[in-house]
C-alpha positions as CSV (number, residue, x, y, z in Angstrom):
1,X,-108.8,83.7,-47.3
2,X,-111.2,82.8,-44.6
3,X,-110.9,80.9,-41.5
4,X,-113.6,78.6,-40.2
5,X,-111.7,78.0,-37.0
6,X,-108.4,80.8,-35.6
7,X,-106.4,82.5,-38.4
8,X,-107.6,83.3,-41.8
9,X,-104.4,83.3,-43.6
10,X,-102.2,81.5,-41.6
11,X,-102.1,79.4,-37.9
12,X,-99.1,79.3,-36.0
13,X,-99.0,76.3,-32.9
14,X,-95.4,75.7,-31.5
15,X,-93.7,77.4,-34.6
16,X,-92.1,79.7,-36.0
17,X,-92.6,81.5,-38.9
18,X,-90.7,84.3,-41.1
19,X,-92.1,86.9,-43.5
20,X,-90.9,89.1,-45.3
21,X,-92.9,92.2,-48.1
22,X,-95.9,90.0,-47.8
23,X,-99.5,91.9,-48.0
24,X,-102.9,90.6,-46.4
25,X,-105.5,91.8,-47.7
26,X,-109.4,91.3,-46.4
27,X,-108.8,87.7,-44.9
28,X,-111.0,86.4,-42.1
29,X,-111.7,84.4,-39.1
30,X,-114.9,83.4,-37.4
31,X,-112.7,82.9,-34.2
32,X,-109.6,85.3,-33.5
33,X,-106.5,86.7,-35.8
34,X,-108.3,87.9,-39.4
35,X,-104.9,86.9,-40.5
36,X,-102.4,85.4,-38.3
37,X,-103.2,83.7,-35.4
38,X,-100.3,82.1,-33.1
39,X,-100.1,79.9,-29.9
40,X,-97.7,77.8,-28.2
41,X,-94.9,79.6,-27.8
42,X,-94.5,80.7,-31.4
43,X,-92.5,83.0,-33.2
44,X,-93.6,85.3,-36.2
45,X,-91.2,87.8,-37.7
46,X,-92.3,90.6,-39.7
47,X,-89.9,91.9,-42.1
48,X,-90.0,94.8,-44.8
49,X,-87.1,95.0,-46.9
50,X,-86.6,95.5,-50.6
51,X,-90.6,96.2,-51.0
52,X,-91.8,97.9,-47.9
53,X,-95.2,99.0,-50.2
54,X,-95.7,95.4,-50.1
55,X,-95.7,94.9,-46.3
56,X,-98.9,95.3,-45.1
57,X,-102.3,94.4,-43.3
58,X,-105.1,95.5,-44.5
59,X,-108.8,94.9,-44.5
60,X,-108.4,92.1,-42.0
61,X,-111.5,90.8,-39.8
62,X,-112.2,88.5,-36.8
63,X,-115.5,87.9,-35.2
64,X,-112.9,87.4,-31.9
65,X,-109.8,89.2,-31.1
66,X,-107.1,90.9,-33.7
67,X,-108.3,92.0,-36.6
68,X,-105.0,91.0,-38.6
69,X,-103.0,89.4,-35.6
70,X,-103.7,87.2,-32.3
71,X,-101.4,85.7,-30.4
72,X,-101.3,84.0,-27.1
73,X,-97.7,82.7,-25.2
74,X,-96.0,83.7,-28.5
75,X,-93.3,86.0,-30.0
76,X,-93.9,88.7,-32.5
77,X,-90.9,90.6,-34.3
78,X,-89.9,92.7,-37.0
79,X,-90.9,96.5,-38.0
80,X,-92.1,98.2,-41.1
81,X,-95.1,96.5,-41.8
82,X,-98.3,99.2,-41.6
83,X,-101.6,98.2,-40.1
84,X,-105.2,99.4,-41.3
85,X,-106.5,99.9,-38.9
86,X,-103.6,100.8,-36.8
87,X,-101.6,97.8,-35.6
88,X,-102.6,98.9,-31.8
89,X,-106.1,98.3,-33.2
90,X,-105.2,95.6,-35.3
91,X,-102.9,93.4,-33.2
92,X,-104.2,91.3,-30.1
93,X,-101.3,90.1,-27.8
94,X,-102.0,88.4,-24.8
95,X,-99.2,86.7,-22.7
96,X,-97.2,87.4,-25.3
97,X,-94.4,90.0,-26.4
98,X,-94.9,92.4,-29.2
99,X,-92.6,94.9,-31.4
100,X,-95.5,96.4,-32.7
């Protein structure tokens, strides 16, 4: 997936959104979050569960901030996802509260 605009895979204003074994792989964004990006005061959860090979970021690209995740006054929850790069590389928080 590629984003013109914030997000390549999926953007996140004033909601809140639950995943759960869910891989992204090589998305992009010409702004910020290769992935995800989130604003508003919006909640993502990460889950792994019953396919934690599944639950990953990887390959994920912004010309901005967070490679695979941005957010800004949100929420971001969960554990057992992996990150490549690392998710303290990876993952761009600002004003906002991170698990990760």
């Amino acid at each position: 997936n590629a984003g013109k605009a914030a997000g390549g895979a999926i953007w996140l204003n004033v909601a809140q959104a639950e995943i759960t074994d869910t891989t992204f792989i090589n998305n992009t964004s010409e702004k910020d979050g290769g992935a995800v990006y989130a604003k508003g005061n919006s909640k993502l959860t990460l889950n792994a569960s019953t396919a934690p090979q599944k639950a990953k970021f990887e390959g994920n690209t912004a010309t901005g901030k967070g490679s695979a995740i941005y957010l800004t006054a949100s929420t971001l929850d969960g554990s057992g996802y992996t990150f490549t790069p690392a998710a303290s590389e990876s993952i761009v928080a600002e004003s906002s509260t991170s698990s990760y």
